[in-house]
C-alpha positions in Angstrom: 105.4 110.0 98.5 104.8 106.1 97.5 108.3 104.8 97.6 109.0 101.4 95.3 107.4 99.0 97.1 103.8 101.1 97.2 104.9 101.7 93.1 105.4 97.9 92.7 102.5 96.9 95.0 100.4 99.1 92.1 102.1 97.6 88.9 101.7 93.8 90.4 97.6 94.9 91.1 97.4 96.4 87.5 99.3 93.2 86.0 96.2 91.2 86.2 93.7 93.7 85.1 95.7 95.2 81.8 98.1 92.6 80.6 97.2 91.7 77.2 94.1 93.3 77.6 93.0 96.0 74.4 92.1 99.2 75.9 88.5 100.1 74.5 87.6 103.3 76.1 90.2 106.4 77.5 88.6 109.8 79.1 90.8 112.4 80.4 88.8 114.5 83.0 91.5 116.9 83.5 95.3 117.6 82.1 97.3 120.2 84.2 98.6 117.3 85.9 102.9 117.8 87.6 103.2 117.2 83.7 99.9 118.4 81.2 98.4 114.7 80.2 99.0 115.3 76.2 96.2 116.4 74.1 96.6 113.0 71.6 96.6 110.8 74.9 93.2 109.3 74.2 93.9 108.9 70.3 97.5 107.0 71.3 95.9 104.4 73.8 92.4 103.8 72.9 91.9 100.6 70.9 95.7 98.8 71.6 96.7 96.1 74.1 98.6 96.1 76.5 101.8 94.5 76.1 103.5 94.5 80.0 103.7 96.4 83.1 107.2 97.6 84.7 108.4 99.5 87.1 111.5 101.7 87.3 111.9 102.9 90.1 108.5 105.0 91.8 106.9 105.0 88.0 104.8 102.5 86.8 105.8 101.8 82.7 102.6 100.1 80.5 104.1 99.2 77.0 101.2 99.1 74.1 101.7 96.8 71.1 101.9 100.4 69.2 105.3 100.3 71.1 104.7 103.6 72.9 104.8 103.5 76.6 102.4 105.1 79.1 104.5 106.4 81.8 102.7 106.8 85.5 104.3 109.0 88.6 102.2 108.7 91.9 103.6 111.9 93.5 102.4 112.6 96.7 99.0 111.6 97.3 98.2 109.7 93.2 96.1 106.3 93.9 95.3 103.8 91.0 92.0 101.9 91.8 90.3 99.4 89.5 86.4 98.6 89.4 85.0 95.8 87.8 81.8 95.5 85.7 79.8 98.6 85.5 81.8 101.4 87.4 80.2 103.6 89.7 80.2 107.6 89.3 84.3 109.1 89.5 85.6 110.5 92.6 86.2 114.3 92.3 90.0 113.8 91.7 89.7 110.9 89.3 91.4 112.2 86.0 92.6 109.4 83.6 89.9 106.4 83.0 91.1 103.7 81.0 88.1 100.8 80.4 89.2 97.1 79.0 87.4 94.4 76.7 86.9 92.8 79.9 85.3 96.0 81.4 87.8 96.6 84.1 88.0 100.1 84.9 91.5 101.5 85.7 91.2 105.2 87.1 94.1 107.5 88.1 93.1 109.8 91.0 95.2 112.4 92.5 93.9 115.1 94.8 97.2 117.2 94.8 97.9 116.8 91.6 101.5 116.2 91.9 101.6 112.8 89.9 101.3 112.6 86.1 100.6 110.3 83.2 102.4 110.3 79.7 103.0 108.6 76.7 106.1 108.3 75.0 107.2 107.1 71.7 108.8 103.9 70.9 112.5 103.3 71.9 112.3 106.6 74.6 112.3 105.3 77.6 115.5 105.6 78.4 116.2 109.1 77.7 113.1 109.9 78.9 114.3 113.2 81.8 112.6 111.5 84.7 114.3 107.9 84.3 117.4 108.9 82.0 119.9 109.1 85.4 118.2 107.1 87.7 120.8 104.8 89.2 120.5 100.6 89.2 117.3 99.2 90.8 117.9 97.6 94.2 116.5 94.1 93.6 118.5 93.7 90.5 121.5 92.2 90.2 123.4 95.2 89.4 123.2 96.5 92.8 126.1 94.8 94.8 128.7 95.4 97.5 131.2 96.1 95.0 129.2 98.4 93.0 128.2 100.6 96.3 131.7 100.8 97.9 132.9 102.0 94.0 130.0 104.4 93.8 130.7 106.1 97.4 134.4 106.5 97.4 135.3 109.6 98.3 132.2 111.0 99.2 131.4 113.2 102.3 128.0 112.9 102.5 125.7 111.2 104.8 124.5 107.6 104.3 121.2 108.9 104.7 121.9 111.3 102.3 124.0 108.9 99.8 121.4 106.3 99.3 118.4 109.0 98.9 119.8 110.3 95.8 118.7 108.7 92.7 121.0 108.8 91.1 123.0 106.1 93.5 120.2 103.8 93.5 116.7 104.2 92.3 113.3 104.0 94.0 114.9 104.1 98.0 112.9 106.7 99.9 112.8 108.3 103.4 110.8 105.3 105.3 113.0 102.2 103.8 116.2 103.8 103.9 115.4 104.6 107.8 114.1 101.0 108.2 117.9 99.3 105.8 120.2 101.6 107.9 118.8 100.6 111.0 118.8 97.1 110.7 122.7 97.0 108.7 123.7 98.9 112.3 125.1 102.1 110.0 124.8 105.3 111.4 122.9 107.4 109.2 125.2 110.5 109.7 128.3 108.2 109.1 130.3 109.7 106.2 129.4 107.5 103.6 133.2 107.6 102.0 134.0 105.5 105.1 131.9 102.5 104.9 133.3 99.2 104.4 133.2 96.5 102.1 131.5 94.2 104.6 129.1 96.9 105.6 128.4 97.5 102.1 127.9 94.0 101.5 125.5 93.8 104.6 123.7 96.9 103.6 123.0 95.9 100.0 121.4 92.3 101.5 119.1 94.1 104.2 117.8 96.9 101.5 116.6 94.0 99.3 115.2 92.3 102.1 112.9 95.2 103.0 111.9 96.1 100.3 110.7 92.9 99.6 109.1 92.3 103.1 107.3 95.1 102.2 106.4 94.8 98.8 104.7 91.1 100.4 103.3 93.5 102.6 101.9 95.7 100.0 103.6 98.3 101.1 103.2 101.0 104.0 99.6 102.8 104.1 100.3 105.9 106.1 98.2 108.2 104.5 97.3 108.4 100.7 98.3 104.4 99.5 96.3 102.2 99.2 96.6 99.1 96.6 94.4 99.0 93.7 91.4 97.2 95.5 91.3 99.8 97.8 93.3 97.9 100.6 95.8 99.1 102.7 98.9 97.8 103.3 100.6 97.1 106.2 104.2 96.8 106.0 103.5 100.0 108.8 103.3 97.8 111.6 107.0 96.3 110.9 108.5 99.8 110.8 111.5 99.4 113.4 112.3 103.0 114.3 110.8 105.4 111.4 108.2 107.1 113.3 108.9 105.8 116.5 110.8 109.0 118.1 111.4 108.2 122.3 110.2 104.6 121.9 112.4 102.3 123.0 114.8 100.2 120.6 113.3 97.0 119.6 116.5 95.7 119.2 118.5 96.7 122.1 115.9 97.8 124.9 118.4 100.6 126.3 118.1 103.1 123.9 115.1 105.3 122.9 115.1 106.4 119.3 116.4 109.4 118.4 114.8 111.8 115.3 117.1 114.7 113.3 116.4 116.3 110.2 118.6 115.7 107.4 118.2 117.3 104.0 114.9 118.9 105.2 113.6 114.7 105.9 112.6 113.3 109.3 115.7 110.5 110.2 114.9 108.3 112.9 117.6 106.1 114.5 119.0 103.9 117.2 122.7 105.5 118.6 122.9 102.3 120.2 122.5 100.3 117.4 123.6 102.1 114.7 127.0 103.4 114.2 
């Protein structure tokens, strides 16, 4: 699944292409999308502009000057590609087409069909079920030392574990979480209750450096992403240890790394490194 930096390697390709641009032709090719695409879609976009492009977390957010906001979700294999000019035929999983003044072509493609696209009304964003308790975003300033060691007091969990739920912080996934815990020197079966301040403090730093190593990177193309030109990215040839089972550590040559399965999720480590 495209983790935030694949998500926010696709908003910062769309920026360019629908920012302040009116949307002049919508087609639907199919709707039983993760979530049905709703049968007024087409009537709520076609003929606004497009205010701005977030992201929270792994969705893409496109407000229109109507107010109403087009949500996006990826899933597992989702792919947003633009074409200029005059567009060539749609790929067989291409299912939302949106077409600009400017005659860039936005299409939404998603063979498994585990990604969706909505539209919400004005002011329902956040109490909208996917985003409502998604924790703070890692690159904001809301996501500090302080804030970490208050939100895993107690717990019993796994770090791994701990900074996979959502709910903690939003838009971490399997490979960057693998990649942060590595490079902070945490264990990721340590019981998170027991991590420090100064740990937490080093943690937060390296999670936001990642990410944005890789979102310069434009993310990791392991399979399905690939940015909106079609290009892949390559933050894949930093990876450290995910995917890297019996190699030896990068960091301290002794050790091969090690994988285990927590929460049904391929973890690869250094027990050298990481404690």
């Amino acid at each position: 699944m495209p983790e935030l930096p694949e998500v926010e390697t696709v908003r910062l390709g769309l920026v360019p292409a629908l920012e302040g641009q009116v949307i002049k032709e919508v087609t639907v090719r199919r709707r039983d999308l993760r979530l049905p695409v709703p049968l007024d879609f087409e009537d709520r976009v076609r003929g606004f502009t497009v205010l701005s492009l977030r992201r929270r977390s792994k969705y893409v957010l496109v407000e229109l000057e109507t107010k109403e906001t087009i949500i996006i979700h990826l899933g597992m294999s989702g792919r947003i590609r633009i074409e200029q000019g005059n567009p060539g035929e749609p790929d067989k999983h291409d299912h939302i087409e949106l077409i600009t003044e400017s005659r860039q072509c936005i299409r939404f493609g998603d063979p498994r069909r585990f990604g969706f696209v909505d539209i919400i009304p004005a002011g329902a964003v956040e109490t909208y079920p996917s985003l409502a308790k998604l924790g703070p975003e890692p690159l904001g300033d809301d996501f500090t030392a302080q804030f970490l060691c208050d939100r895993l007091r107690n717990k019993t969990t796994s770090m791994k574990a701990a900074l996979m739920d959502q709910r903690l912080v939003a838009g971490l996934g399997n490979i960057y979480v693998n990649e942060a815990l590595f490079r902070a020197g945490i264990s990721p079966q340590k019981q998170a209750g027991k991590l420090t301040k100064a740990k937490a403090g080093l943690l937060v730093d390296v999670i936001k450096k990642v990410l944005l190593e890789a979102i310069e990177s434009g993310g990791s193309s392991l399979k399905d992403h690939r940015r909106t030109d079609g290009e892949l990215g390559y933050f894949q040839h930093s990876f450290q240890v995910y995917g890297r089972e019996g190699e030896p550590c990068q960091q301290c040559g002794s050790a091969q790394i090690q994988r285990i399965v927590q929460q049904g999720r391929s973890t690869f480590y250094c027990s050298s490194c990481q404690q």
